[in-house]
C-alpha positions in Angstrom: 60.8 61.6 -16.0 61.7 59.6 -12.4 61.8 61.7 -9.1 62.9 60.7 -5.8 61.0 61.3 -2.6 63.5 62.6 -0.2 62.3 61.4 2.7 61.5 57.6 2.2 63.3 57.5 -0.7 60.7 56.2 -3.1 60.9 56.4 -7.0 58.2 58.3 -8.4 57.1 58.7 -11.9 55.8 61.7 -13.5 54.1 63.2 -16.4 56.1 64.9 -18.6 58.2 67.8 -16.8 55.7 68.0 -13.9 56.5 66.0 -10.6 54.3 64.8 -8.6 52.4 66.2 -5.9 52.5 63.8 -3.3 54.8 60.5 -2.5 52.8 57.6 -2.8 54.4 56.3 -0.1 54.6 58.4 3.2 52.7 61.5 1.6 54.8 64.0 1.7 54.2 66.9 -0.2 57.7 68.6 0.1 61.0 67.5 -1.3 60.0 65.8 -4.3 63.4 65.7 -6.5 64.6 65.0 -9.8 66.2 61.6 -10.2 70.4 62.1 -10.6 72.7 59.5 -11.9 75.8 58.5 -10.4 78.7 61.3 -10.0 81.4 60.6 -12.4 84.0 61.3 -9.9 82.6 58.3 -7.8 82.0 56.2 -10.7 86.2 56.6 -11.6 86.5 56.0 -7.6 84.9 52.7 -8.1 87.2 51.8 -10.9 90.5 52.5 -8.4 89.0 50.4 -5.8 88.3 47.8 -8.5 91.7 47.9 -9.7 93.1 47.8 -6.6 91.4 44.6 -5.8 92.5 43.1 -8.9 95.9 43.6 -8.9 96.0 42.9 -5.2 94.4 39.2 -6.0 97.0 38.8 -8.9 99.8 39.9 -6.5 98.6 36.9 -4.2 97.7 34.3 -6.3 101.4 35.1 -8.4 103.1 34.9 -5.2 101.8 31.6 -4.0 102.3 30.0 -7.7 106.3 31.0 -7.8 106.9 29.7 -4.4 
């Protein structure tokens, strides 16, 4: 299972369901978290704004082809 330091930000592995003491990193001892995955509500965010980008480029490149 992958934990996250939350000070340095460092992936850490560890054994089983156990994290690990320490970061290997800066050494802190406190704040050792389960890695998350992304949101889904920004992951459907990132679709919009990809949208938006494409049909903005379509818009453009339409408009410059009919004159």
């Amino acid at each position: 299972m992958a934990y996250v330091c939350s000070k340095c930000h460092t992936r850490l592995e560890g054994e089983g369901e156990s994290p690990p003491h320490r970061c290997t990193n800066c050494g802190a001892e406190a704040g050792i978290e389960k890695e998350k995955g992304i949101p889904d509500a920004m992951r459907y965010f990132g679709f919009v704004v990809a949208g938006a980008a494409v049909a903005a480029l379509s818009g453009g490149i339409i408009s410059r082809i009919a004159g």
